[in-house]
TORMARTOR-12654 format. One record per residue (C-alpha): x, y, z; residue in one letter. Coordinates in pm, whole numbers, plus 32768, in hexadecimal, padded with zeros to 4 digits. Example, Ala and Ser with C-alpha at 12.3 -4.5 7.8 and 13.67 -1.06 7.14 Angstrom:
residues 2
84CE7E3E830Ca85577F9682CAs
This chain:
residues 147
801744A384A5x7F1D45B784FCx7E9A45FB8654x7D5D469985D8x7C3E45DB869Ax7B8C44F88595x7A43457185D5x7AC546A68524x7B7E45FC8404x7A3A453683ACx79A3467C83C1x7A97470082DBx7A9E45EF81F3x791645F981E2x790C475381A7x7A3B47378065x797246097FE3x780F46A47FC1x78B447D47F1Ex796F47087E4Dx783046297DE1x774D47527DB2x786A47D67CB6x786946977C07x76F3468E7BE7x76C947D07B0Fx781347617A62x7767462F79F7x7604469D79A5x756546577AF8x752047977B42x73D3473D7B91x741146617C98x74C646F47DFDx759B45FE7E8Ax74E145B77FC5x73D945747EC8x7492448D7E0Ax74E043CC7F3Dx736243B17F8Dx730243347E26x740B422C7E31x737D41AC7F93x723241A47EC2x72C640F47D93x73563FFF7E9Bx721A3FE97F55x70E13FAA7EADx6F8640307F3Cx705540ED803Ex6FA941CD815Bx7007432A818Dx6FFE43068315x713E41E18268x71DA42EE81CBx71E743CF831Bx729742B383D7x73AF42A382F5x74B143A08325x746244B78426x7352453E8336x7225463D83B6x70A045D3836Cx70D44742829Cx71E746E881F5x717645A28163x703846448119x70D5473A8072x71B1466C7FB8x70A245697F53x6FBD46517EA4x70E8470C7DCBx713545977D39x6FBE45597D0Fx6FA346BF7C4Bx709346437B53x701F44D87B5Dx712E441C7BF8x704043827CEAx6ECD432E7D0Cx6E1742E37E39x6CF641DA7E51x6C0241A97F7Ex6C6C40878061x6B603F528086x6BB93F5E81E9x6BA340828249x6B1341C28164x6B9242C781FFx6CE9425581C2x6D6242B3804Cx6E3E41807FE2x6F7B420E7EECx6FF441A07D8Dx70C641E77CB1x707A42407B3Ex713E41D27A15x71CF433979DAx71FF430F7B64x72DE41D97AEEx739A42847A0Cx740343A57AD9x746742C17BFCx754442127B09x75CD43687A92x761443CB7C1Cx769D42607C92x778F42987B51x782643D57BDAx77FC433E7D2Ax78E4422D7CB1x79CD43227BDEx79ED440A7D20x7A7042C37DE3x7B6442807D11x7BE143C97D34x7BDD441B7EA3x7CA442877ECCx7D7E42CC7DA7x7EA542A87E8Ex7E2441927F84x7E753FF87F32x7D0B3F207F59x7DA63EB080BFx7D7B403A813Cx7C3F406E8088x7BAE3F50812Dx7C363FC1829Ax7BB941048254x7A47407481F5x7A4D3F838326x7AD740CF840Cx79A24170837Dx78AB407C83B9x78F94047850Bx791541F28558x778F41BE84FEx774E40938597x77F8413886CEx774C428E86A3x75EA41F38688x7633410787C7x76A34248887Ax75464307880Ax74664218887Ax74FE421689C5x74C8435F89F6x
């Protein structure tokens, strides 16, 4: 068993894995989509009439960087954004159909990419591993806002 601190083998493994997915991408035609924007449009695929102040909350993600991120899928017409009843200065997000279909695309690769990086775990580890995981983030958000 390794001694390296786990902070730094997440770090690792986060580092291999968006390498890894970014290859895949351009290997399967997605070479329009960055990963971290893939994992936005799913969110939005997932979450109808989404917020981009929503999007910012979810993983660590700069006001920039969202921004940023939203208007390259909106020049190529993966999203839309509609004015919200409530409020009109806050753009609410959909997805388009060709938004759809490149979400499917990415989730695909997603999916083919997990089987992959498991190939040698049974279901028991891979469900340890997702329940380790979840409660590293769980843990790491509790520890934030008490800061």
């Amino acid at each position: 068993m390794s001694d390296t601190p786990i902070p730094i083998l997440i770090k690792e493994s986060l580092k291999a894995i968006r390498g890894s997915l970014g290859f895949a991408f351009q290997e399967n035609g997605l070479d329009d989509l960055r990963p971290q924007d893939g994992h936005l449009l799913h969110y939005i695929a997932d979450h109808p009439n989404c917020g981009a102040t929503e999007l910012q909350q979810l993983g660590c993600v700069s006001k920039s960087s969202v921004s940023f991120s939203l208007n390259l899928l909106a020049e190529k017409g993966f999203i839309e954004y509609l004015s919200s009843e409530e409020d009109r200065r806050e753009k609410r997000i959909i997805i388009t159909k060709k938004g759809l279909l490149r979400n499917q695309k990415a989730k695909d690769v997603i999916a083919d990419m997990e089987r992959s990086f498991t190939r040698d775990m049974s279901q028991e580890e891979m469900e340890i591993l997702r329940i380790c995981l979840e409660k590293i983030i769980a843990n790491a958000e509790r520890r934030k806002e008490n800061e």
